[in-house]
mmCIF file as Biopython writes it, N, C-alpha, C and O atoms, coordinates in Angstrom:
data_model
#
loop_
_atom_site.group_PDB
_atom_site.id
_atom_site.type_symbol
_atom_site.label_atom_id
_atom_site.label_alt_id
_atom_site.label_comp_id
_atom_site.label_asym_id
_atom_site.label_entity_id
_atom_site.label_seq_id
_atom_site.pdbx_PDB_ins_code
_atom_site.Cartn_x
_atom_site.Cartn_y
_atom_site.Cartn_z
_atom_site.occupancy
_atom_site.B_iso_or_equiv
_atom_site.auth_seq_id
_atom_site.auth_asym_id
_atom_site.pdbx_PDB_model_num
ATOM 1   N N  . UNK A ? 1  ? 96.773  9.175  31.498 1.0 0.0 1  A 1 
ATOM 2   C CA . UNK A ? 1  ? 95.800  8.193  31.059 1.0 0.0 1  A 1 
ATOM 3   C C  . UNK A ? 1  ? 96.553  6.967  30.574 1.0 0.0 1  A 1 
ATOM 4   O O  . UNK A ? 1  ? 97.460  7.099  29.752 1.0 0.0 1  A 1 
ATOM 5   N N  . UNK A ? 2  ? 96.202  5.759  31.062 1.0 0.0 2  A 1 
ATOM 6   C CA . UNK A ? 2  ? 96.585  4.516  30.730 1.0 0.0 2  A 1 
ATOM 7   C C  . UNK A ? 2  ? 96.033  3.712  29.613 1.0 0.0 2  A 1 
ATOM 8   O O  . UNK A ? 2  ? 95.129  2.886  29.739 1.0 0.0 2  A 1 
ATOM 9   N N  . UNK A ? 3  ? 96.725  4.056  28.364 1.0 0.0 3  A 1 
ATOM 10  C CA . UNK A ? 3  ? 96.055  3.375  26.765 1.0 0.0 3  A 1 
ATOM 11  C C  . UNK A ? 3  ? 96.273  1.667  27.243 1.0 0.0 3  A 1 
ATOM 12  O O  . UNK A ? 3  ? 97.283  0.994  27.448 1.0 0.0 3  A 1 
ATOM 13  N N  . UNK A ? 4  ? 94.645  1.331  27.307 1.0 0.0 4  A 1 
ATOM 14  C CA . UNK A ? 4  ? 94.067  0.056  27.203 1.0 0.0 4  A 1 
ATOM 15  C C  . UNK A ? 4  ? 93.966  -0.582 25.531 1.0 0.0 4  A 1 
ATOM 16  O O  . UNK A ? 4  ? 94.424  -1.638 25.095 1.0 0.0 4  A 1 
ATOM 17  N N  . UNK A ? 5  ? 93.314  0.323  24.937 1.0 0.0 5  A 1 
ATOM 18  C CA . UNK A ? 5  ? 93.058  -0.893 23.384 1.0 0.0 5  A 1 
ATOM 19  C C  . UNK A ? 5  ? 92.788  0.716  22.577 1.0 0.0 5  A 1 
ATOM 20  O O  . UNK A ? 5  ? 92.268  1.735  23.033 1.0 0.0 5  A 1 
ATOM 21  N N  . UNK A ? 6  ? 93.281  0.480  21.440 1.0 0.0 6  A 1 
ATOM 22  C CA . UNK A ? 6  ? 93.180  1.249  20.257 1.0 0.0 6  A 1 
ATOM 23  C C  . UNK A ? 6  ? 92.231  0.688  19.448 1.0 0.0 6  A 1 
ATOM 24  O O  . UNK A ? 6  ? 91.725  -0.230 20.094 1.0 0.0 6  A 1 
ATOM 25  N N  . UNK A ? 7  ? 91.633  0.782  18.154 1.0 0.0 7  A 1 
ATOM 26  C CA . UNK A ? 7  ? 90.652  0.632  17.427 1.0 0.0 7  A 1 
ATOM 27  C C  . UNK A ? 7  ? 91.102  1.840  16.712 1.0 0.0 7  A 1 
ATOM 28  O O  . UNK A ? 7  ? 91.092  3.046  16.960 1.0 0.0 7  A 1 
ATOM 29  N N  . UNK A ? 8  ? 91.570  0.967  15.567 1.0 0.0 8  A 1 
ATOM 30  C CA . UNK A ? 8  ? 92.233  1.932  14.253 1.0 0.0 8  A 1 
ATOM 31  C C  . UNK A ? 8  ? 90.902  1.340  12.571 1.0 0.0 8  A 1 
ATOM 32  O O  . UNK A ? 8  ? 90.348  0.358  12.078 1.0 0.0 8  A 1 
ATOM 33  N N  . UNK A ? 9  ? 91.070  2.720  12.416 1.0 0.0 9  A 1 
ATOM 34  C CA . UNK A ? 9  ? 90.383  2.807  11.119 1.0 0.0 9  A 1 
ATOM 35  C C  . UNK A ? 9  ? 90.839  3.550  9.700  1.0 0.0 9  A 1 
ATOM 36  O O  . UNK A ? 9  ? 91.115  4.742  9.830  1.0 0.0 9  A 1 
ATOM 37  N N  . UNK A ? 10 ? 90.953  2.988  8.353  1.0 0.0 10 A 1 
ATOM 38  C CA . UNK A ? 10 ? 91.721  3.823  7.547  1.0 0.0 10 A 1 
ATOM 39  C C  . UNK A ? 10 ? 90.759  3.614  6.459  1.0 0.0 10 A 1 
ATOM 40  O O  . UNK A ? 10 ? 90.120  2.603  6.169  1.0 0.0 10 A 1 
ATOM 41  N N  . UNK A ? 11 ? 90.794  5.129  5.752  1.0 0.0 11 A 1 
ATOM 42  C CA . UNK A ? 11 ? 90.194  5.578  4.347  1.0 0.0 11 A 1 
ATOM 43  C C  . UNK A ? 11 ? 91.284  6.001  3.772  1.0 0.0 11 A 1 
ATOM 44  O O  . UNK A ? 11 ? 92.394  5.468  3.771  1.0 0.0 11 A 1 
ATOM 45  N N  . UNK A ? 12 ? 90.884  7.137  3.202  1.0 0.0 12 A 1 
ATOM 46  C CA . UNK A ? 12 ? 91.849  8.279  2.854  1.0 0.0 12 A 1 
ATOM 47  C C  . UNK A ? 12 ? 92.615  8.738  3.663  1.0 0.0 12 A 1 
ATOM 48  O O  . UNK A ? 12 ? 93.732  9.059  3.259  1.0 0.0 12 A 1 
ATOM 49  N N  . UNK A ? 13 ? 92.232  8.941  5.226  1.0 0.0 13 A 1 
ATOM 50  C CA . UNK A ? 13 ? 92.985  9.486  6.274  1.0 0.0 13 A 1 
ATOM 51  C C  . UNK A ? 13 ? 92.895  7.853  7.158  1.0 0.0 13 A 1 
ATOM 52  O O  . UNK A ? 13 ? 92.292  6.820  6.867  1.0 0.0 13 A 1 
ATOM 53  N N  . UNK A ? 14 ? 93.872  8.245  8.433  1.0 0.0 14 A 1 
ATOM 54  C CA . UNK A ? 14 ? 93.793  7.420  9.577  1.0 0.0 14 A 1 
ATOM 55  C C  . UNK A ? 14 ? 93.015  8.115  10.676 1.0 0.0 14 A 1 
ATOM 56  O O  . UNK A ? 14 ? 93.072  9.314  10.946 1.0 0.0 14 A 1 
ATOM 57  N N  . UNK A ? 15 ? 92.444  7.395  11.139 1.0 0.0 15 A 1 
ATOM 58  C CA . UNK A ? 15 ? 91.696  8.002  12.738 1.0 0.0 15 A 1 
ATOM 59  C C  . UNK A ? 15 ? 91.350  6.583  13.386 1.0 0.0 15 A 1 
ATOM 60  O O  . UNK A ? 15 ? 91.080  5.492  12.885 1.0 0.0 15 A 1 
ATOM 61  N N  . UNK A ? 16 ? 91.483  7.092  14.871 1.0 0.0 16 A 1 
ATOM 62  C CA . UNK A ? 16 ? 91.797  5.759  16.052 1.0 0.0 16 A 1 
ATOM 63  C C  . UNK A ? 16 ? 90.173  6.190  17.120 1.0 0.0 16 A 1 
ATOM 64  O O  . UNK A ? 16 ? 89.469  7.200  17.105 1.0 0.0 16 A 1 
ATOM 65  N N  . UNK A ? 17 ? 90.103  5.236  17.733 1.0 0.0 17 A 1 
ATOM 66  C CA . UNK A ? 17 ? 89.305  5.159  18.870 1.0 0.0 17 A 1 
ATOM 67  C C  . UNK A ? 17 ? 90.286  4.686  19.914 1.0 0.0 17 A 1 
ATOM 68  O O  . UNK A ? 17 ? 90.601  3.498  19.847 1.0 0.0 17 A 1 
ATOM 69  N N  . UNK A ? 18 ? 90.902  5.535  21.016 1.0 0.0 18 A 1 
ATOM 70  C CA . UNK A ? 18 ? 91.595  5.197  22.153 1.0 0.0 18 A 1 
ATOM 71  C C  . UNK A ? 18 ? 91.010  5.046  23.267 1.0 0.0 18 A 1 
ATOM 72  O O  . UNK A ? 18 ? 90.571  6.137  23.631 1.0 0.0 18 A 1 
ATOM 73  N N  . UNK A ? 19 ? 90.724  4.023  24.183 1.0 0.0 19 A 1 
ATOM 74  C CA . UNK A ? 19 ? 90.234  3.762  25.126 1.0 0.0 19 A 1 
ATOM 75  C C  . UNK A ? 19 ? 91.313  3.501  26.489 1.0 0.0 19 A 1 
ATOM 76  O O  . UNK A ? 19 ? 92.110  2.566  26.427 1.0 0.0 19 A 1 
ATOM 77  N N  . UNK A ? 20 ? 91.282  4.106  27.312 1.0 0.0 20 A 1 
ATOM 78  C CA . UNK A ? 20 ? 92.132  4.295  28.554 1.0 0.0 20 A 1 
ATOM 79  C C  . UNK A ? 20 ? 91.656  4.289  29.590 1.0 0.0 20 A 1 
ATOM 80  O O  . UNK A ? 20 ? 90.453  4.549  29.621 1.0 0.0 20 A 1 
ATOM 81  N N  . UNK A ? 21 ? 92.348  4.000  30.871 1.0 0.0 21 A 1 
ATOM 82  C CA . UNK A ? 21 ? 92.039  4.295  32.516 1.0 0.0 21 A 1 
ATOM 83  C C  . UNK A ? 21 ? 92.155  6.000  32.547 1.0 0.0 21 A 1 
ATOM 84  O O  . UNK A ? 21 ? 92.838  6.648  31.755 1.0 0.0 21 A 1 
ATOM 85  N N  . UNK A ? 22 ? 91.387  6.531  33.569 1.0 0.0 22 A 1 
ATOM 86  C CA . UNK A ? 22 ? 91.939  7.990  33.609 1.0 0.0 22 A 1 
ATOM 87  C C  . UNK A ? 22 ? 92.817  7.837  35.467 1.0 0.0 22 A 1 
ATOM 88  O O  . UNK A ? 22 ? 92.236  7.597  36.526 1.0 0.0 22 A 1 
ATOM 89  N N  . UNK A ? 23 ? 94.050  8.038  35.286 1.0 0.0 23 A 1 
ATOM 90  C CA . UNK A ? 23 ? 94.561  7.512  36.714 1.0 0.0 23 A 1 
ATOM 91  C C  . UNK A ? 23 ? 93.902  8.569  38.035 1.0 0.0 23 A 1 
ATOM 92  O O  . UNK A ? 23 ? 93.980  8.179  39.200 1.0 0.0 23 A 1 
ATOM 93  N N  . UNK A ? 24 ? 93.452  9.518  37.792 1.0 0.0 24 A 1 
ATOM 94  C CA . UNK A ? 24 ? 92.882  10.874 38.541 1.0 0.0 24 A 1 
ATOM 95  C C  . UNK A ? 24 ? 91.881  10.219 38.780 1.0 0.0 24 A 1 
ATOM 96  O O  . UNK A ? 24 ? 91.934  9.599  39.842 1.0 0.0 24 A 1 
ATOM 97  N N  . UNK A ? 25 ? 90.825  10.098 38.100 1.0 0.0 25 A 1 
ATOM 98  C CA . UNK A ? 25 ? 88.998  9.436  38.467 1.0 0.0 25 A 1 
ATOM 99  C C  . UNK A ? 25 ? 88.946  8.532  38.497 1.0 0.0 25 A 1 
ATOM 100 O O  . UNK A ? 25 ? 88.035  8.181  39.246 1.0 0.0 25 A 1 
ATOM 101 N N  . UNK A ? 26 ? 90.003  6.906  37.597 1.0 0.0 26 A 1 
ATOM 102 C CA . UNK A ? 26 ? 89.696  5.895  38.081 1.0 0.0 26 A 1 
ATOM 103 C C  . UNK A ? 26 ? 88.538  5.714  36.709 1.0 0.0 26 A 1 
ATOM 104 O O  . UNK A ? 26 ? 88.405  4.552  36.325 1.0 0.0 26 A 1 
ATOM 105 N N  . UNK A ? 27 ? 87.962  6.465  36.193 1.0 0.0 27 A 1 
ATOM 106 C CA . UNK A ? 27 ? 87.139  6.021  35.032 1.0 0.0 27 A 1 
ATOM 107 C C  . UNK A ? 27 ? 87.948  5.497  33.698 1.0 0.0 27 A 1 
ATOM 108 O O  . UNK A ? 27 ? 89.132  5.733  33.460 1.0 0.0 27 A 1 
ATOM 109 N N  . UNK A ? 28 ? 87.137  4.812  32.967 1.0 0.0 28 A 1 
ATOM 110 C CA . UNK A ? 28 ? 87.383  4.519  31.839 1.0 0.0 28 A 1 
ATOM 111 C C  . UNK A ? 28 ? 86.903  5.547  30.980 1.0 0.0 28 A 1 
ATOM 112 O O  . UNK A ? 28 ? 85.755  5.929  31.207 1.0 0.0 28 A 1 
ATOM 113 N N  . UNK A ? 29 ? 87.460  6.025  30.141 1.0 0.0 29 A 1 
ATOM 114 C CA . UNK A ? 29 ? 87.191  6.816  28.824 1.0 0.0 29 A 1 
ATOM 115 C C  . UNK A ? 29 ? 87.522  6.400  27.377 1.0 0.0 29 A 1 
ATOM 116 O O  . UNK A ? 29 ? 88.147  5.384  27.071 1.0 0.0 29 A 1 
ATOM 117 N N  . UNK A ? 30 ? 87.021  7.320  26.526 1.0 0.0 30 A 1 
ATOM 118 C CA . UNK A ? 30 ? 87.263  7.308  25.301 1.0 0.0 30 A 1 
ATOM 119 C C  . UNK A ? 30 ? 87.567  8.449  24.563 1.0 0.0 30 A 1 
ATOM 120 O O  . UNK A ? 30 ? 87.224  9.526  25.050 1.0 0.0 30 A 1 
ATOM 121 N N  . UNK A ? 31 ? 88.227  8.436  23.324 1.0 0.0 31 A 1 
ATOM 122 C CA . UNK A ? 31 ? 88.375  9.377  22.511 1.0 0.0 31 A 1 
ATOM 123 C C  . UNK A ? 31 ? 88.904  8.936  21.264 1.0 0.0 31 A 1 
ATOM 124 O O  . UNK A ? 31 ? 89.717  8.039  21.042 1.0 0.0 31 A 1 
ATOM 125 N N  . UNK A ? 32 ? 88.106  9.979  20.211 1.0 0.0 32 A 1 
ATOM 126 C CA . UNK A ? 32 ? 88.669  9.784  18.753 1.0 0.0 32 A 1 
ATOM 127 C C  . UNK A ? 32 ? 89.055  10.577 17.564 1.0 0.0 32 A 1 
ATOM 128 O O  . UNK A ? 32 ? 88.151  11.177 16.982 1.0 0.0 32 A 1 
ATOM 129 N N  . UNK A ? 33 ? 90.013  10.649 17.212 1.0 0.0 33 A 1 
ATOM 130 C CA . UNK A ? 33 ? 90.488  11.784 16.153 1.0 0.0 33 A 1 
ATOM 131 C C  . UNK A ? 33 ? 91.284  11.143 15.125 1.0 0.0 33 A 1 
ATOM 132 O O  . UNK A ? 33 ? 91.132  9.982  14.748 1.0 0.0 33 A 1 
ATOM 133 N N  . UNK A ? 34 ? 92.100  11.929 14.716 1.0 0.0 34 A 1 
ATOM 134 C CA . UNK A ? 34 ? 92.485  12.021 12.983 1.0 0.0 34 A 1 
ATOM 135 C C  . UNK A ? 34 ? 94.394  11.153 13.771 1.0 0.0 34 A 1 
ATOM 136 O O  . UNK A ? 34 ? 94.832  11.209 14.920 1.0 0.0 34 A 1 
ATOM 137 N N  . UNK A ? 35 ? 94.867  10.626 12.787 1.0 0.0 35 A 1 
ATOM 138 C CA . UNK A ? 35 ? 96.553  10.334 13.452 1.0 0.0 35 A 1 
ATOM 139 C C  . UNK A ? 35 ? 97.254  10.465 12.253 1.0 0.0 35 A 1 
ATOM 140 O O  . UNK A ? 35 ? 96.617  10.755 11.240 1.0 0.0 35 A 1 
ATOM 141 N N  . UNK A ? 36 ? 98.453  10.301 12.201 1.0 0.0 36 A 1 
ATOM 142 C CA . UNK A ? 36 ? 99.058  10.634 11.300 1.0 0.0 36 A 1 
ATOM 143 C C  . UNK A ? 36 ? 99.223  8.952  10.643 1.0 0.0 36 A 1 
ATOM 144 O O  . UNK A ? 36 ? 99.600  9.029  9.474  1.0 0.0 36 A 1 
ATOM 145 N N  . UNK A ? 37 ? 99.066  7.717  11.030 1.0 0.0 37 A 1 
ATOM 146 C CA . UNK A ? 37 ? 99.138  6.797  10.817 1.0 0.0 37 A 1 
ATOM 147 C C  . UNK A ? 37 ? 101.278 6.148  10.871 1.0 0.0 37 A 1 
ATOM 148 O O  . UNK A ? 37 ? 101.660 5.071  10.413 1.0 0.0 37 A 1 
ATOM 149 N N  . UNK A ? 38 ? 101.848 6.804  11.287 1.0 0.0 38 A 1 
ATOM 150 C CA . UNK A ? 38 ? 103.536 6.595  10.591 1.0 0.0 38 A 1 
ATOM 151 C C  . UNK A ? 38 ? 103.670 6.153  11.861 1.0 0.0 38 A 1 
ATOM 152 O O  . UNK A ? 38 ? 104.307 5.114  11.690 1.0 0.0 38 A 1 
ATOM 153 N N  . UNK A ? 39 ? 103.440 6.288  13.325 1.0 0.0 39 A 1 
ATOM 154 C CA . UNK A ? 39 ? 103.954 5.861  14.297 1.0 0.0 39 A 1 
ATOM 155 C C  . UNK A ? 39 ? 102.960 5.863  15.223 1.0 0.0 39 A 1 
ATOM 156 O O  . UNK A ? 39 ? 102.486 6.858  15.771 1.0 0.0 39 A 1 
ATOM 157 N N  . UNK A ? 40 ? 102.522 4.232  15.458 1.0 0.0 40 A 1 
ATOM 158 C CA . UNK A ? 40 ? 101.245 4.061  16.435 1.0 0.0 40 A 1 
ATOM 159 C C  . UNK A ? 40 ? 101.587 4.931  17.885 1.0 0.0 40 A 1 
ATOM 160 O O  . UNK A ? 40 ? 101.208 5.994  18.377 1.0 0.0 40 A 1 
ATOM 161 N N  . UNK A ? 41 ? 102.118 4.312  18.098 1.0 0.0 41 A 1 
ATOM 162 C CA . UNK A ? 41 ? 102.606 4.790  19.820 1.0 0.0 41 A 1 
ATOM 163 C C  . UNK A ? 41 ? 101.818 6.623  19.913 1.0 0.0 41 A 1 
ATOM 164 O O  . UNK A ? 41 ? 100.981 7.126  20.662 1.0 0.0 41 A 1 
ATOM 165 N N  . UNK A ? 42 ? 102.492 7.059  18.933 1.0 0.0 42 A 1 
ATOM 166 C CA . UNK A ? 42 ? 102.647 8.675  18.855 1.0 0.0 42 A 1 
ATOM 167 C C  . UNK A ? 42 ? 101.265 8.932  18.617 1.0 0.0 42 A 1 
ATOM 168 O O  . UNK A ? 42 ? 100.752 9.839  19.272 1.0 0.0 42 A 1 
ATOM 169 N N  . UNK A ? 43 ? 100.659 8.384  17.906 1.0 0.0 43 A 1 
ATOM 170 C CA . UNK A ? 43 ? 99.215  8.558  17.541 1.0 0.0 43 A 1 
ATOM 171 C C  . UNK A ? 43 ? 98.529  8.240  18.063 1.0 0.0 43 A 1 
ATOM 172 O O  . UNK A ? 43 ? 97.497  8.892  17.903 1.0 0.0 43 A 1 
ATOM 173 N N  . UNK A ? 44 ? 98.383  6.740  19.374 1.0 0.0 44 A 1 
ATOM 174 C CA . UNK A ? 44 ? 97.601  7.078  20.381 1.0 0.0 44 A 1 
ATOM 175 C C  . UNK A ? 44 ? 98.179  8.120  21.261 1.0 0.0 44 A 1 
ATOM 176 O O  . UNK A ? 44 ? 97.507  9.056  20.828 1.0 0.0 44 A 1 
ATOM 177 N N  . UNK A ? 45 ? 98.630  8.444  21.812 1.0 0.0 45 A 1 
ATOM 178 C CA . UNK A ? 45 ? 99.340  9.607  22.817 1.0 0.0 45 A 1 
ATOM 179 C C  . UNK A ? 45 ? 98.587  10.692 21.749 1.0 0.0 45 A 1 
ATOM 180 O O  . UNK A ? 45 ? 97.464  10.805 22.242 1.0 0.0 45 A 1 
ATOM 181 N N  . UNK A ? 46 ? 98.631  11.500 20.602 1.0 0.0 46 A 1 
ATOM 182 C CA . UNK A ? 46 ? 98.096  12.389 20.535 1.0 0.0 46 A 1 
ATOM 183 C C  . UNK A ? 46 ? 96.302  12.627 20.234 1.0 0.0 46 A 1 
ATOM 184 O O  . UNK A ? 46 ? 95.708  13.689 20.048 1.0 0.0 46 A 1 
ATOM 185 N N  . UNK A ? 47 ? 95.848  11.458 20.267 1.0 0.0 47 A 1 
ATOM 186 C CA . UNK A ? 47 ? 94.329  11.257 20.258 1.0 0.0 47 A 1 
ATOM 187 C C  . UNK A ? 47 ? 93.971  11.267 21.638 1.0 0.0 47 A 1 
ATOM 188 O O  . UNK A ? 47 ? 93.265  12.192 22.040 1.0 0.0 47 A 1 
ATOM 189 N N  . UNK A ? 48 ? 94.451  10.143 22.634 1.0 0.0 48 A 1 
ATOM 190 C CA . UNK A ? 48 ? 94.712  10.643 24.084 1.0 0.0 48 A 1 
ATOM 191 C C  . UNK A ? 48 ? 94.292  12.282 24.491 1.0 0.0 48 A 1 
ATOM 192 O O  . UNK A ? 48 ? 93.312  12.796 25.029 1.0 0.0 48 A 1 
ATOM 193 N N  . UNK A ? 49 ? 95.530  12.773 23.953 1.0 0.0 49 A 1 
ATOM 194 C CA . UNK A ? 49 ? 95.261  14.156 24.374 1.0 0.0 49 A 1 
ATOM 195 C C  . UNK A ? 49 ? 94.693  15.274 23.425 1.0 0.0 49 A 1 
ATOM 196 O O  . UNK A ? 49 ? 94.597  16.419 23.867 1.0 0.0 49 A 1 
ATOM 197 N N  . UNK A ? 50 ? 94.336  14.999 22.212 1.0 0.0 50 A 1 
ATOM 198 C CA . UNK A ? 50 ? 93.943  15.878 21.248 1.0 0.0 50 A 1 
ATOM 199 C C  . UNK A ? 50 ? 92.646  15.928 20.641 1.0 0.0 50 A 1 
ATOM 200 O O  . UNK A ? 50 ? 92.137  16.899 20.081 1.0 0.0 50 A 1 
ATOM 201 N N  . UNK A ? 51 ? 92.129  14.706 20.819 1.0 0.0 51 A 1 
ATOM 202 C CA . UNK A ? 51 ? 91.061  13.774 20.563 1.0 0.0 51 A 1 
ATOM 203 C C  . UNK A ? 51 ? 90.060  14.355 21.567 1.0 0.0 51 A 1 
ATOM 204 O O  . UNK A ? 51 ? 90.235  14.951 22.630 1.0 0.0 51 A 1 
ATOM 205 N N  . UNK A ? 52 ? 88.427  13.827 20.580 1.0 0.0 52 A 1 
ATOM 206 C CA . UNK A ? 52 ? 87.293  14.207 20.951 1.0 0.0 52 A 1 
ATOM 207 C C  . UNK A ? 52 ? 86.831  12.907 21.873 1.0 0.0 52 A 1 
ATOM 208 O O  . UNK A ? 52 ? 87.009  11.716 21.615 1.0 0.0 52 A 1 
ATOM 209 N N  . UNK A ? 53 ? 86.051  13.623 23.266 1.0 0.0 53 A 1 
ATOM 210 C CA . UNK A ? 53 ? 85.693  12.173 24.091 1.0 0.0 53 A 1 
ATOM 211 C C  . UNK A ? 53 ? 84.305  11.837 23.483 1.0 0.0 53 A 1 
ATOM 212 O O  . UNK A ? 53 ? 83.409  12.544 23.021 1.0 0.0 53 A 1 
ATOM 213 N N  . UNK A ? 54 ? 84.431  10.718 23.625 1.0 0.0 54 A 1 
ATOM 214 C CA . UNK A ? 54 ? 83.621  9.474  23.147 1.0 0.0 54 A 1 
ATOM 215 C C  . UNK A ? 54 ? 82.329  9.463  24.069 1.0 0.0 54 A 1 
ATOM 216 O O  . UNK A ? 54 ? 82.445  8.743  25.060 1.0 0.0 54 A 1 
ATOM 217 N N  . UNK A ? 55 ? 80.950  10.221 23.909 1.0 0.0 55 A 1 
ATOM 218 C CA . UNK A ? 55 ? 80.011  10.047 24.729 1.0 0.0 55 A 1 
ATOM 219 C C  . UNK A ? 55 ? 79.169  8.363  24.614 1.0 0.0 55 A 1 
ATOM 220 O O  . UNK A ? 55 ? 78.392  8.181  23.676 1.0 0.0 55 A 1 
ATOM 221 N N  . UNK A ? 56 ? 79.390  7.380  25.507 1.0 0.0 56 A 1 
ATOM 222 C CA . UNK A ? 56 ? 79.059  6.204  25.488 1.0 0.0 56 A 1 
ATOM 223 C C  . UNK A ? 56 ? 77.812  5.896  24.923 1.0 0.0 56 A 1 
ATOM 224 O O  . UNK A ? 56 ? 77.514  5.235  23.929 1.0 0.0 56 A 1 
ATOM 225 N N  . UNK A ? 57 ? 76.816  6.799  26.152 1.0 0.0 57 A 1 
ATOM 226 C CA . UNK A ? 57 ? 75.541  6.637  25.558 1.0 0.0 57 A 1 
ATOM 227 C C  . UNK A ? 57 ? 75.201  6.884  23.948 1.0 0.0 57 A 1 
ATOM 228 O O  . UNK A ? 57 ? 74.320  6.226  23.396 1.0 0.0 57 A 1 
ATOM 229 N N  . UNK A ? 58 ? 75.872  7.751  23.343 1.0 0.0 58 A 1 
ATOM 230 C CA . UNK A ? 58 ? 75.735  7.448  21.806 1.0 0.0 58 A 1 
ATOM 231 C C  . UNK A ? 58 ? 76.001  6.512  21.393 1.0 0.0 58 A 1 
ATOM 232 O O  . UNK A ? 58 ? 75.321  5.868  20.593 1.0 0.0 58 A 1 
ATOM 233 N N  . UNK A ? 59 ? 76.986  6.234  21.810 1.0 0.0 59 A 1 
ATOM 234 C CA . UNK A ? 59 ? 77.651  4.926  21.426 1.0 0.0 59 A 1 
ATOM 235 C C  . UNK A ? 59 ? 76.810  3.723  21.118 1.0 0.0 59 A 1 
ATOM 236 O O  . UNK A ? 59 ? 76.903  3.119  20.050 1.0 0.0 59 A 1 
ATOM 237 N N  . UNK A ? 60 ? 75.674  3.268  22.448 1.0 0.0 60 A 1 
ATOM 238 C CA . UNK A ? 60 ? 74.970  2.545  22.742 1.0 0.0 60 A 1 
ATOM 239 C C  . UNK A ? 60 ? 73.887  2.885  21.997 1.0 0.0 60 A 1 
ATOM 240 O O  . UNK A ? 60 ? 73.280  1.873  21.647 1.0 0.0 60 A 1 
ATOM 241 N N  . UNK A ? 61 ? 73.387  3.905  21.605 1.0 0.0 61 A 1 
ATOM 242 C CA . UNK A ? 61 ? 72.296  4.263  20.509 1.0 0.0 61 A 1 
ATOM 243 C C  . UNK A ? 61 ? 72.580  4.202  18.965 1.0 0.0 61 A 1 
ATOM 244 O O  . UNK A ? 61 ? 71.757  4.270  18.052 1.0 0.0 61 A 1 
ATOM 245 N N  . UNK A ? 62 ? 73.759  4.078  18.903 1.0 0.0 62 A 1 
ATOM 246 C CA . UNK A ? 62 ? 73.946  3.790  17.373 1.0 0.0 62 A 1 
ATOM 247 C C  . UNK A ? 62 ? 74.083  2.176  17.470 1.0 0.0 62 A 1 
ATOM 248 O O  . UNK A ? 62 ? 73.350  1.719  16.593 1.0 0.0 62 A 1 
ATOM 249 N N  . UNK A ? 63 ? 74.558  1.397  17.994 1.0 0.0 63 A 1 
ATOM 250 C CA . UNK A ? 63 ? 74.819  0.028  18.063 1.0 0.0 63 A 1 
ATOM 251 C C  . UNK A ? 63 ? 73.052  -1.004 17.924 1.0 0.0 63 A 1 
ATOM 252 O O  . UNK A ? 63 ? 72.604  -1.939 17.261 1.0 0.0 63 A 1 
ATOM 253 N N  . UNK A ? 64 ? 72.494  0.117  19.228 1.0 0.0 64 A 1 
ATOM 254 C CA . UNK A ? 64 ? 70.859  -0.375 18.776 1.0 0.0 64 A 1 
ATOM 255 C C  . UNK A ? 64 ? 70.276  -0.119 18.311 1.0 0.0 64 A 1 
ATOM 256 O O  . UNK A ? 64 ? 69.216  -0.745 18.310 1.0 0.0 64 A 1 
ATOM 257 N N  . UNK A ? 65 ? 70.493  1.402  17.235 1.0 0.0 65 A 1 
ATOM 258 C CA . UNK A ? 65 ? 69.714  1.384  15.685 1.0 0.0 65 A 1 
ATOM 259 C C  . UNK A ? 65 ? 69.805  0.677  14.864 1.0 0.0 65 A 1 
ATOM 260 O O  . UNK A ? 65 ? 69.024  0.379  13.961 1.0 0.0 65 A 1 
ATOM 261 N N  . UNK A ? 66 ? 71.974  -0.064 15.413 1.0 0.0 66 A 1 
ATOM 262 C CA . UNK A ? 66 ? 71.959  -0.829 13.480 1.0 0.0 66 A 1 
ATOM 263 C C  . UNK A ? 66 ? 71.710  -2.121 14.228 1.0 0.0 66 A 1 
ATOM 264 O O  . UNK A ? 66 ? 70.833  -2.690 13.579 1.0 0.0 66 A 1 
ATOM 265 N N  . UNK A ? 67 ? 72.094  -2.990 15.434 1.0 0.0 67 A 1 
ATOM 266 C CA . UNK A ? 67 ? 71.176  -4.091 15.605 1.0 0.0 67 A 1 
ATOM 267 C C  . UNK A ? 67 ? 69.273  -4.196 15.496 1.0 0.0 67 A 1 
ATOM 268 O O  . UNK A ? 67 ? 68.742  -5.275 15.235 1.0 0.0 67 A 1 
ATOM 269 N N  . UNK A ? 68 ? 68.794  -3.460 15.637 1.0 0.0 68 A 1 
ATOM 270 C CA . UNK A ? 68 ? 67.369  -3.418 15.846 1.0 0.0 68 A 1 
ATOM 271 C C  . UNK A ? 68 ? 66.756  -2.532 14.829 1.0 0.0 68 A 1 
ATOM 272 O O  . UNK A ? 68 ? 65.623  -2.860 14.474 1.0 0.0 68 A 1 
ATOM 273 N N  . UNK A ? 69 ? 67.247  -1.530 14.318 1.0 0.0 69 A 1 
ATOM 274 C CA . UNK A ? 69 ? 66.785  -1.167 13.111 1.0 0.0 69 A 1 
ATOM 275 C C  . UNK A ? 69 ? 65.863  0.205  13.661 1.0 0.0 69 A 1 
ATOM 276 O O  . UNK A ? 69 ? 65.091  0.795  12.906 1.0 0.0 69 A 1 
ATOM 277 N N  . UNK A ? 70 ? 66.133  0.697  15.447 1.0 0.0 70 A 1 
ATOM 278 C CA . UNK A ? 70 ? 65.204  1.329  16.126 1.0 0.0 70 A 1 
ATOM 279 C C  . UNK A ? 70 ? 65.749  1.639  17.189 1.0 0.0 70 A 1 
ATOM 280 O O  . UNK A ? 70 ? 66.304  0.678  17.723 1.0 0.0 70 A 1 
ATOM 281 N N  . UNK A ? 71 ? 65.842  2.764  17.833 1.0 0.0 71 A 1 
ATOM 282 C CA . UNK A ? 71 ? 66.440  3.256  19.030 1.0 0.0 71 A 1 
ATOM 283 C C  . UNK A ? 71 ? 65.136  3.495  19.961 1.0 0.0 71 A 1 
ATOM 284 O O  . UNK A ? 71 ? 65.266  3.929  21.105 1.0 0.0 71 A 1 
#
């Protein structure tokens, strides 16, 4: 998988949104999990592969609850 753009987020812990080519299907995907935050590189590569995929259509239903107030 070819890491396109990261989308990093920090609280208490670190966790990323990795977005990639998949070179096999040719699709774009997603995925997001927990990183250790000490070495980007390493932490997308293990969200990549360790990480939960990102179902879009949710994606798109949470974006138009909090724009519109209504799905």
């Amino acid at each position: 998988m070819k890491d396109l753009k990261t989308f990093w987020f920090t609280s208490t812990t670190t966790f990323g949104i990795v977005i990639g080519d998949d070179e096999f299907t040719g699709k774009r995907k997603g995925y997001i999990g927990n990183a250790s935050g000490r070495d980007e590189a390493a932490d997308e590569k293990f969200i990549l592969e360790w990480g939960s995929p990102i179902n879009l259509d949710l994606l798109e239903e949470i974006v138009a609850f909090w724009k519109k107030g209504e799905v």
